[in-house]
ZANUPA-209048 format. One record per residue (C-alpha): x, y, z; residue in one letter. Coordinates in steps of 0.001 Angstrom, whole numbers, padded with zeros to 6 digits. Layout:
% residues N
       x       y       z code
       X       Y       Z    A
...
% end
This chain:
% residues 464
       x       y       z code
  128082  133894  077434    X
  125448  136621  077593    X
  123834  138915  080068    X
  124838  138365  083558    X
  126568  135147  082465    X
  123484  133241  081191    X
  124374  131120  078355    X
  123619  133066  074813    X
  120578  131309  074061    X
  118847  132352  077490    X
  120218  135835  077046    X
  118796  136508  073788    X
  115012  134792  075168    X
  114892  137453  077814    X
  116178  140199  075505    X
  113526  139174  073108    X
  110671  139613  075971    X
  112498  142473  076752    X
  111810  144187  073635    X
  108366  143074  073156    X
  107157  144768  076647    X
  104717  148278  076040    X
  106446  151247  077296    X
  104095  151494  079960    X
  104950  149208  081920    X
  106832  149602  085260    X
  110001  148554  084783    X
  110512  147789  088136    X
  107926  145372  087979    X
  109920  144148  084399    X
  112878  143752  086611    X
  111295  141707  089048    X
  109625  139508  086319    X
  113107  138896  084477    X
  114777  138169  087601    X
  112213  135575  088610    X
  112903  134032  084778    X
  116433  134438  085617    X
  115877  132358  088987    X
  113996  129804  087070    X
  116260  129268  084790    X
  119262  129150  086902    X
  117074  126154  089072    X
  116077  124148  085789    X
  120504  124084  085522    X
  120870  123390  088631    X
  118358  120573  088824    X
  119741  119024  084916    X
  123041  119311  086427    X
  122215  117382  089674    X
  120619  114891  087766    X
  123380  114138  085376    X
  125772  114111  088541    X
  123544  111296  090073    X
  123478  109521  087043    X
  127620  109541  086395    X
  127552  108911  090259    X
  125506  105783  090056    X
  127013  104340  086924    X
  130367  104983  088574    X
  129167  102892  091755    X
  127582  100344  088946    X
  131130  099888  087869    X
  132604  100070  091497    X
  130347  097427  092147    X
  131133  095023  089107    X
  134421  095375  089794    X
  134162  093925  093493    X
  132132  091153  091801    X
  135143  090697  090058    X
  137285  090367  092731    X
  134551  087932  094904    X
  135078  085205  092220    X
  138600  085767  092347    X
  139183  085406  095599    X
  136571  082051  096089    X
  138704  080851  093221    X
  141310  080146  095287    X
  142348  078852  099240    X
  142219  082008  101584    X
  146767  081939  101910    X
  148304  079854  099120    X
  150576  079032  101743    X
  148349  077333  104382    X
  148094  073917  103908    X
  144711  073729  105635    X
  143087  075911  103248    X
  141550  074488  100062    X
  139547  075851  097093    X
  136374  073791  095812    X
  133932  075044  093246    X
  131354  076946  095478    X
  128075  075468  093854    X
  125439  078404  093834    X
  126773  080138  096627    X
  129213  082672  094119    X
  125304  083728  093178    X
  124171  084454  096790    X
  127300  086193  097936    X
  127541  088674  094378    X
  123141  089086  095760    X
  124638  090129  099348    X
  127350  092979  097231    X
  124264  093646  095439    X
  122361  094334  099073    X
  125622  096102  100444    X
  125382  099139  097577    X
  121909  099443  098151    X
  122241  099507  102067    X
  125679  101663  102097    X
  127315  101767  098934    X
  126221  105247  097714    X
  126378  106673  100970    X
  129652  105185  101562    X
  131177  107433  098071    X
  131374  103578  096776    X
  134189  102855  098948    X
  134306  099274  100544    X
  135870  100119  104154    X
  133822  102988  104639    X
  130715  100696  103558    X
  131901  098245  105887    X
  132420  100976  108854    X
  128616  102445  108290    X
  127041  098406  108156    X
  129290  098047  111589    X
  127768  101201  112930    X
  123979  099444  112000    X
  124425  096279  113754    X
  125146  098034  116904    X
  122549  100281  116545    X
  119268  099058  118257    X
  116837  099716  115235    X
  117628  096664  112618    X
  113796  095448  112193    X
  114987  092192  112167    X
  117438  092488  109131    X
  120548  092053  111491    X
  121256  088572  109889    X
  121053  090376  106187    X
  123521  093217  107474    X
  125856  090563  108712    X
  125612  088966  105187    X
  126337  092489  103218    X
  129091  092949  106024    X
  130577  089384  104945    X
  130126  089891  101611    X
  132554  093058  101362    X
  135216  091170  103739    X
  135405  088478  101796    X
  137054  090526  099265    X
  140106  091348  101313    X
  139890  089452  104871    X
  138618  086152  105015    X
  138833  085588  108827    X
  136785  088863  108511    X
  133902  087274  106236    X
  133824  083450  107966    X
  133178  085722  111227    X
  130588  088435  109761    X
  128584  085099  107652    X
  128734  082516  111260    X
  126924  085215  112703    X
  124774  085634  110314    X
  123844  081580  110504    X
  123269  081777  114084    X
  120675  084543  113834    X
  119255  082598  110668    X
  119419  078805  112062    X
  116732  077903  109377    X
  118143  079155  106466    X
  119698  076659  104139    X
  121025  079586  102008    X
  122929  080876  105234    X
  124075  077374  105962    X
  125359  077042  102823    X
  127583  080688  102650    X
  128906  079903  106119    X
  129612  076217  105009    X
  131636  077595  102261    X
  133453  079917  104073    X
  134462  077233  106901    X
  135622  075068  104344    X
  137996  077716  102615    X
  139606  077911  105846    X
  140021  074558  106804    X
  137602  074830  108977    X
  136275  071369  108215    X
  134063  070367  111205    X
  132281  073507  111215    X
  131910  073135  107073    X
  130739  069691  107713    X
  127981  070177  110040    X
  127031  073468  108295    X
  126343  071510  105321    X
  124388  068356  106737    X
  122058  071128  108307    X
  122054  072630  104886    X
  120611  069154  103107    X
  118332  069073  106799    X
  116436  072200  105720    X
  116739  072250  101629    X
  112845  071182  101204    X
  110595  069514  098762    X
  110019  070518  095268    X
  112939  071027  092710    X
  114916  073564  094494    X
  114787  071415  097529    X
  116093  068874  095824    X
  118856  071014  093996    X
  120083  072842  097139    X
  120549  068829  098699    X
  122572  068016  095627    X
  124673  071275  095692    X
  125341  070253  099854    X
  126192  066530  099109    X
  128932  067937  096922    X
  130631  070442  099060    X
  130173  068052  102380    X
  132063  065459  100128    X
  134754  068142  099126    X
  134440  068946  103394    X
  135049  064873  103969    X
  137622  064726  101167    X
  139606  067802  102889    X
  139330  065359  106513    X
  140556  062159  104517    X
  137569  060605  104300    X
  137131  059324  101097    X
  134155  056375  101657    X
  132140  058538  103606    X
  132874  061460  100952    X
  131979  058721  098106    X
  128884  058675  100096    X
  127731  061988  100211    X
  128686  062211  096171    X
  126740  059295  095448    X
  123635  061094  097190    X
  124318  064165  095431    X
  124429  062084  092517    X
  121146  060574  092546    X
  119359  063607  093275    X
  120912  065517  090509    X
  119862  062276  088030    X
  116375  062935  089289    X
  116340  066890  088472    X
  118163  066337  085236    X
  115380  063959  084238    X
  112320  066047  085976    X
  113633  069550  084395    X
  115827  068459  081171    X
  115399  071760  079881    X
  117653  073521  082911    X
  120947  073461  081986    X
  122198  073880  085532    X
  121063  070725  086485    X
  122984  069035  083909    X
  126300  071016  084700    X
  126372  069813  088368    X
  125233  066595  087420    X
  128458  066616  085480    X
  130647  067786  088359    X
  129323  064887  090520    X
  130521  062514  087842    X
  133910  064432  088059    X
  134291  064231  091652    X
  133258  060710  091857    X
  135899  059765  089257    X
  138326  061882  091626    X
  137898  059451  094342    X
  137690  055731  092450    X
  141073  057516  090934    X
  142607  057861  093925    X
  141589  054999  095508    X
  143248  053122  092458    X
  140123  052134  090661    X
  141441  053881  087555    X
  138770  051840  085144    X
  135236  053205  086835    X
  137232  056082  087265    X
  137180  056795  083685    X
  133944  055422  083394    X
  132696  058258  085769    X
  134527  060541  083688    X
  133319  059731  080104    X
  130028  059945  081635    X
  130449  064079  082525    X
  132546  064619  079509    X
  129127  063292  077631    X
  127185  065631  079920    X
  129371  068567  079334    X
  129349  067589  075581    X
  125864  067878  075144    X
  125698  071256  077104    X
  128534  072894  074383    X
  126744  071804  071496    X
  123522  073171  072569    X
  124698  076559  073389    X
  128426  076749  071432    X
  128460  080434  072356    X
  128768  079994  075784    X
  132477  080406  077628    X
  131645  078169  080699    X
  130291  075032  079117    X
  133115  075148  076251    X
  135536  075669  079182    X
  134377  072840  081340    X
  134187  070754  078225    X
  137959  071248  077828    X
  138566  070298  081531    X
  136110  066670  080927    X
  138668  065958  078011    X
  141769  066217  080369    X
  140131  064110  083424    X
  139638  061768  080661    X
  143005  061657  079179    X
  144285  061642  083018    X
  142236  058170  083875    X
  143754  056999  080173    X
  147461  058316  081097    X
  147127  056510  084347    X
  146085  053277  082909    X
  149186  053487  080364    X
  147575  054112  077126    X
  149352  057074  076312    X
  147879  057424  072836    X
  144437  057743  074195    X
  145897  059959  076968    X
  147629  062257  074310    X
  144300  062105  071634    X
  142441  063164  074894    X
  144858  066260  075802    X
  144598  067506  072388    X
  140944  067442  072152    X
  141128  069465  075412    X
  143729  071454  073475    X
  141632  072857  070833    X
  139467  074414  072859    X
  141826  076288  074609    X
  142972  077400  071629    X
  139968  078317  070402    X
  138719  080026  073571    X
  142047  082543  073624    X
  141243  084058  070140    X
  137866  084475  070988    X
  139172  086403  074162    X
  142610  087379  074174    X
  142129  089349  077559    X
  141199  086597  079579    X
  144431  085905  081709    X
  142984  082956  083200    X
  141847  081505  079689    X
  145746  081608  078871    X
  146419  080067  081521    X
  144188  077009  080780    X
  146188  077116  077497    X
  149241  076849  078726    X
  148636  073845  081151    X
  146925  071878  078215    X
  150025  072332  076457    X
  151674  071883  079575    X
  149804  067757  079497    X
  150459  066886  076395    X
  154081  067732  076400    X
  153785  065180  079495    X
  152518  062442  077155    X
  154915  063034  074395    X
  157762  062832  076925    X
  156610  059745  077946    X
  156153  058220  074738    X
  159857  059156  073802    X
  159110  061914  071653    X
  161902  065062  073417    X
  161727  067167  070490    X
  157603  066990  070130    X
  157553  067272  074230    X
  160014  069770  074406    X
  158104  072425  071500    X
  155083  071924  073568    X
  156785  072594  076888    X
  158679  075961  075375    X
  154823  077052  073596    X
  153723  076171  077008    X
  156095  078662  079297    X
  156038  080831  076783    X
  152602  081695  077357    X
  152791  080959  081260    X
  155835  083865  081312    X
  153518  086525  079643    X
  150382  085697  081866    X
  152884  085962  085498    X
  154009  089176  084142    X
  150533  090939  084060    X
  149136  089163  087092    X
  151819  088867  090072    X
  149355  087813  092494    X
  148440  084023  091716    X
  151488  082820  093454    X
  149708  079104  092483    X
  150378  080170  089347    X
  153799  081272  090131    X
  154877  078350  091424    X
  153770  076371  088523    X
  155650  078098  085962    X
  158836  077370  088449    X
  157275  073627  087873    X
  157667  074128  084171    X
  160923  075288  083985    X
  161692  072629  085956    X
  160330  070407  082763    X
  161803  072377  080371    X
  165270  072099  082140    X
  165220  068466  082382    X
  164314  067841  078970    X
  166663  070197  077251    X
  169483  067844  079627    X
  167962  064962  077677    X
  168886  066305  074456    X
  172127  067762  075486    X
  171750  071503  075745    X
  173126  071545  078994    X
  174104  075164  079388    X
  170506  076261  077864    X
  169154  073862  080935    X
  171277  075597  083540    X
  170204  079080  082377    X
  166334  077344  082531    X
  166586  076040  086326    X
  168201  078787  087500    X
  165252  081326  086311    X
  162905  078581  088153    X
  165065  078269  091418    X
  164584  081980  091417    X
  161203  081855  091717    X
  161199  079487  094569    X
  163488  081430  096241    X
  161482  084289  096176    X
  158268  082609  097123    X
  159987  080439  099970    X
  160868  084556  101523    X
  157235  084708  101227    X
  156826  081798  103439    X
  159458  081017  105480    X
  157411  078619  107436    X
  156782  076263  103787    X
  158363  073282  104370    X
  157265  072647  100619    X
  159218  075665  098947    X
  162604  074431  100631    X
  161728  071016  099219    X
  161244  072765  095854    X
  164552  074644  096178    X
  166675  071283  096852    X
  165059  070514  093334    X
  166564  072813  091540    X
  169905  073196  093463    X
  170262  068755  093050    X
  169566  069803  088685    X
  172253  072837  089312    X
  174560  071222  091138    X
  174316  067837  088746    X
  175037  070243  085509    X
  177585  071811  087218    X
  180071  068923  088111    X
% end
């Protein structure tokens, strides 16, 4: 550092106009004049600094932001408590979008002046709805306010987004988020009704049209959730035809393709269930053709190659059920190989392991069914194998908790089957343990106790 602490590159610039001033001059006034260059200076600093302070600031709320985007899709991933057997988790079709635009809103409204933390964000948006100067954006600030609970509370978010319906009663878009929200927590009237006035107000033109096909789905997930399956096959079947129609007015949007593949999947769902296994299958060869077509036109992209794997295993399912095992096990593996291929191509994707494991998981099924214990049994170990390293870096999918418990359970039986009975004891007894811990979770299960009795019946069988 130089003179009076300016960096050495400033210091020598003034001495260097020091030196180059006539002896004449007042060096009072010389003084004055440096000073003022010093003051300059020391502002220009100031002002670089500030700006490079606002720029780490806003990429750090960029990131604080992503990151809650992050945990959004999480969380509409799955039912709001594992535990309550009202809540269920549907695919949330274009609403994930709107509710990532409302985050989007929420930094913009509150995020920066909140320091980029969520509670205070959500304290300052409280603090503007009961302020009387909202210019009519009260329904928006109820969105942004949802939109942050959802991460954490979603009793908080159902709450903040109803309210934002009621101001906004015309508003497909807040139909829809409210919809979604009601159906998440079993609140299937409400979900139902929200999304008949959703298909009410969708409009003409393409996006009319898509926005009715998107609320035929979810209102048939709503009736499916009430045990309704005709009327749900109802509401599919009109989502159906109106995603035909946009498929064949806009081939070029891939969107309209994907969904039009979903329908197929949830049609399939119901004709399963309702024991018409053969047009189930028929329902869905027709997505897995769909889905097909959307891989091979863009092979680079996760989702389609993802969903692609899932058509494959609905597939083998319908075959499975209809007892042609080799079909259901030629199916699996198809399914299989993407998995596969989608974990080297990202090896940090938790949920993409996941995936792998279940496919392995399926066709361990098959192979136990067609006799084969040693085949079944190497693709049941590969299988928890994978499961046990994915539970130990994410201990908060207790879904996915309880289904490795559900494979040792597998893994236990079969190694009985080919006498390793003290290798099957140690098995259940690692499973049991994780139903016991999950049933202190939940006292109030009924279903973990059942789950327990399980694995005590396999102890207590190996043990006498």
């Amino acid at each position: 550092m130089g003179v009076a602490g300016l960096p050495d590159g400033i210091a020598g610039f003034v001495a260097s106009a020091l030196a180059r001033v006539p002896p004449w001059l007042d060096m009072r006034l010389l003084a004055i004049g440096a000073g003022l260059v010093v003051a300059g200076l020391a502002v220009i600093a100031i002002r670089a600094r500030r700006r490079r302070q606002a720029r780490a600031q806003a990429v750090r709320l960029e990131w604080g932001i992503h990151g809650l985007k992050e945990k959004l899709r999480s969380r509409l991933s799955e039912p709001r408590e594992f535990f309550d057997a009202r809540a269920v988790a549907f695919p949330t079709l274009g609403a994930s979008s709107a509710f990532e635009a409302d985050l989007d809103a929420a930094a913009r409204a509150v995020m920066a002046q909140a320091g980029g933390k969520p509670a205070r964000a959500k304290q300052l948006l409280r603090q503007k709805l009961h302020s009387n100067s909202l210019n009519g954006s009260e329904a928006a600030y109820w969105r942004q306010l949802g939109a942050l609970s959802l991460i954490d509370s979603t009793q908080d978010a159902v709450r903040a987004y109803a309210r934002a319906a009621d101001l906004a009663p015309d508003d497909p878009q807040a139909q829809m988020l409210a919809g979604v929200l009601y159906l998440r927590d079993g609140r299937l009237e409400a979900a139902e009704t929200a999304f008949r006035r959703q298909m009410e107000l969708a409009g003409q033109g393409p996006d009319g049209a898509a926005m009715r096909c998107r609320a035929g789905v979810m209102l048939g997930d709503a009736l499916i959730a009430r045990e309704e399956p005709e009327k749900a096959l109802e509401a599919y079947r009109a989502a159906q035809r109106e995603a035909e129609a946009l498929a064949q007015k806009e081939p070029g949007i891939a969107t309209h393709k994907r969904e039009l593949s979903l329908v197929h999947d949830r049609i399939g769902d119901v004709l399963s269930s309702s024991g018409d296994v053969e047009a189930a299958l028929e329902s869905y060869a027709s997505s897995l053709a769909v889905m097909h077509a959307l891989a091979k036109q863009d092979a680079g992209r996760l989702e389609w190659q993802r969903d692609l794997s899932v058509s494959h295993d609905r597939v083998a399912e319908a075959r499975e059920r209809k007892g042609d095992l080799d079909g259901a096990l030629e199916s699996y593996r198809n399914g299989l190989r993407i998995a596969e291929a989608l974990v080297r191509q990202h090896r940090d994707r938790s949920d993409l392991q996941w995936d792998l494991s279940s496919s392995l998981d399926r066709v361990g099924d098959v192979l136990a069914a067609k006799g084969k214990l040693p085949e079944a049994l190497a693709s049941y170990r590969q299988a928890l194998e994978i499961a046990e390293a994915v539970t130990q870096t994410d201990h908060a999918r207790l879904s996915w908790q309880r289904e490795l418990a559900a494979s040792y359970h597998k893994v236990g039986v079969l190694e009985c089957q080919v006498g390793n009975e003290a290798e099957a004891v140690e098995i259940f007894e690692r499973g049991r343990a994780i139903i016991a811990r999950l049933d202190r979770i939940a006292e109030h299960r009924a279903q973990w106790r059942s789950d327990l009795r399980t694995f005590d019946q396999a102890l207590e069988t190996l043990r006498h």
